[in-house]
C-alpha positions as CSV (number, residue, x, y, z in Angstrom):
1,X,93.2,187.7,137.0
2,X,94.7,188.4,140.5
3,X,98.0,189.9,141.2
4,X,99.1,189.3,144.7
5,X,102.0,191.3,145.6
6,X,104.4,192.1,148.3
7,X,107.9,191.2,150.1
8,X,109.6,188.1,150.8
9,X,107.8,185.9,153.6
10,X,104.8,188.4,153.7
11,X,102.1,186.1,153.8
12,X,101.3,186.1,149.9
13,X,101.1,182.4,149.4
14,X,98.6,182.0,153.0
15,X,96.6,185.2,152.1
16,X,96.0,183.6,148.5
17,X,94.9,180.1,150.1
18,X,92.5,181.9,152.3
19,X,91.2,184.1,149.2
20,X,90.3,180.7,147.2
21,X,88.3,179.5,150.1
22,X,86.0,182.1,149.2
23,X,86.0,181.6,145.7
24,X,84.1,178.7,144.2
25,X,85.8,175.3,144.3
26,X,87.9,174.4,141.2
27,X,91.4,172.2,140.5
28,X,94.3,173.9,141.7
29,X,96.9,174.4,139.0
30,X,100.6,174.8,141.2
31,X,103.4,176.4,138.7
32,X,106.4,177.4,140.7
33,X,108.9,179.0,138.4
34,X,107.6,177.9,135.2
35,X,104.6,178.9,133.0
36,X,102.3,176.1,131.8
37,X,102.4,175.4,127.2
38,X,99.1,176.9,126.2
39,X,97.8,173.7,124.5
40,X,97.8,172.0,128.1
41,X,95.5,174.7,130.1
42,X,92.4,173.0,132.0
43,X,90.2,175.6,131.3
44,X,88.4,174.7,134.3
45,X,91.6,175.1,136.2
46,X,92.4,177.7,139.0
47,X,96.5,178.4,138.1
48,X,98.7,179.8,140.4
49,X,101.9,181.1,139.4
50,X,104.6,181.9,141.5
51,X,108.4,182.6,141.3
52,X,108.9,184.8,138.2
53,X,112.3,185.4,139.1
54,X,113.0,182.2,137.9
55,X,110.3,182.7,135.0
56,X,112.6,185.6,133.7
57,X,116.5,183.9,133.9
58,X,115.9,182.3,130.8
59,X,114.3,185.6,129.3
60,X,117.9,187.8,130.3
61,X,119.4,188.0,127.0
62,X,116.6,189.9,125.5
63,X,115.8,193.5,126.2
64,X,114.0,193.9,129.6
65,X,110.7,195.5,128.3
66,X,110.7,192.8,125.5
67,X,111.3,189.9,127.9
68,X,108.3,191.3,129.9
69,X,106.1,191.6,126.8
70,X,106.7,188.1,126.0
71,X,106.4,186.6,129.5
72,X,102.9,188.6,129.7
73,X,101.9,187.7,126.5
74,X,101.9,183.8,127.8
75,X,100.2,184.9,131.0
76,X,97.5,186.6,129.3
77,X,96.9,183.1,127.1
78,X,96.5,181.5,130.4
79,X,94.3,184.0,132.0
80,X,91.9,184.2,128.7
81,X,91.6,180.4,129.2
82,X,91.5,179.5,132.7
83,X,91.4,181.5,136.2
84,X,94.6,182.9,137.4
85,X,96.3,184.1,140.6
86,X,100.0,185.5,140.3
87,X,101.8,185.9,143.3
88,X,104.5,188.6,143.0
89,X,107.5,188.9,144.8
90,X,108.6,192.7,145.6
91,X,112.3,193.1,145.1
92,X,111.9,196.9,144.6
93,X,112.1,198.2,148.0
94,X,115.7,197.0,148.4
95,X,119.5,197.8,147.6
96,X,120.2,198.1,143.9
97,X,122.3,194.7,143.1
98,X,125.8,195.5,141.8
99,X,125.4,192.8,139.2
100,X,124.2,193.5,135.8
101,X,122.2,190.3,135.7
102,X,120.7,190.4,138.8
103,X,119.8,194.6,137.8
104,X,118.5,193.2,134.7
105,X,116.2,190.4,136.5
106,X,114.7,193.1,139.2
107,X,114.0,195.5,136.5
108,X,112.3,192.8,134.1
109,X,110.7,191.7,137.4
110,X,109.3,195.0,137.5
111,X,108.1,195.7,134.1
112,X,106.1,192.5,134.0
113,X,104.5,193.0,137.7
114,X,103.1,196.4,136.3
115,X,101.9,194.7,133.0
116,X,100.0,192.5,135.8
117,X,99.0,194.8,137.8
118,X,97.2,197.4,134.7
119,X,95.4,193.9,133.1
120,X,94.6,192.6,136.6
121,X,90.5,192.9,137.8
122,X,92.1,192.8,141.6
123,X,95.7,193.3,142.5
124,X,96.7,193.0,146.3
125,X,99.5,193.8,148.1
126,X,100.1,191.6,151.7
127,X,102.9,193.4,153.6
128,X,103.4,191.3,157.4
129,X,100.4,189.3,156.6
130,X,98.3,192.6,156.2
131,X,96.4,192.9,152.8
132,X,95.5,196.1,151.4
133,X,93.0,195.7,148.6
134,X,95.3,198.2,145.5
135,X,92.6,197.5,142.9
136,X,89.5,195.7,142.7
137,X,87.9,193.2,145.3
138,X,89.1,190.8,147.6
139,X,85.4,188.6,148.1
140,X,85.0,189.6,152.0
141,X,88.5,188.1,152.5
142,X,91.0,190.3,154.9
């Protein structure tokens, strides 16, 4: 698994294309804000999954570290099934949100990207485009 990581508009997305490239070809599996059902995985499927802010909403009624737990628990179905790359928005580096829900979703945010980032084989972070390898390898890719 692969954990791409860093700010809004940082490149994530393009330095993830470019990382593939390198990678041997397979079907590219798009899930923007949604997780795949575990029954439908191509196993010979490269997933990307993006937008776990929107992954979580449904997830704010439960506890954050249990709504984590759950939401990684899918992932990890995925990733013992198929190839996956998870590209992680930071929204740590900001102001604290007045809102309870939007606390709630930052801080579930949170728990789940360093879930990720402990089961990941590479985890990078892209800040302005520039990657910096965190853990693991990036295939000759900078």
């Amino acid at each position: 698994m692969y954990v791409i990581l860093g700010g809004a508009h940082n490149g994530k997305r393009k330095y993830t294309e470019k990382l593939m490239e390198q990678l041997p070809a397979k079907e590219r599996i798009l899930c923007e804000g949604h997780l795949p059902k575990a029954e439908n995985i191509n196993e010979n499927g490269r997933y990307i999954i993006s937008n776990f802010e929107q992954i979580i909403l449904p997830y704010l009624h439960e506890p954050e570290e249990k709504a984590a737990r759950q939401i990684f628990e899918q992932l990890m179905q995925i990733a013992e099934r198929a190839e996956l790359f998870c590209i992680c928005t930071d929204t740590s580096r900001g102001v604290v949100p007045l809102e309870k829900e939007a606390r709630q979703l930052r801080d579930t945010c949170g728990r789940l990207y360093q879930k990720l980032c402990n089961e990941a084989q590479t985890v990078i972070r892209v800040w302005y485009g520039i990657p910096q390898i965190l853990k693991g390898e990036s295939h000759g890719q900078n």
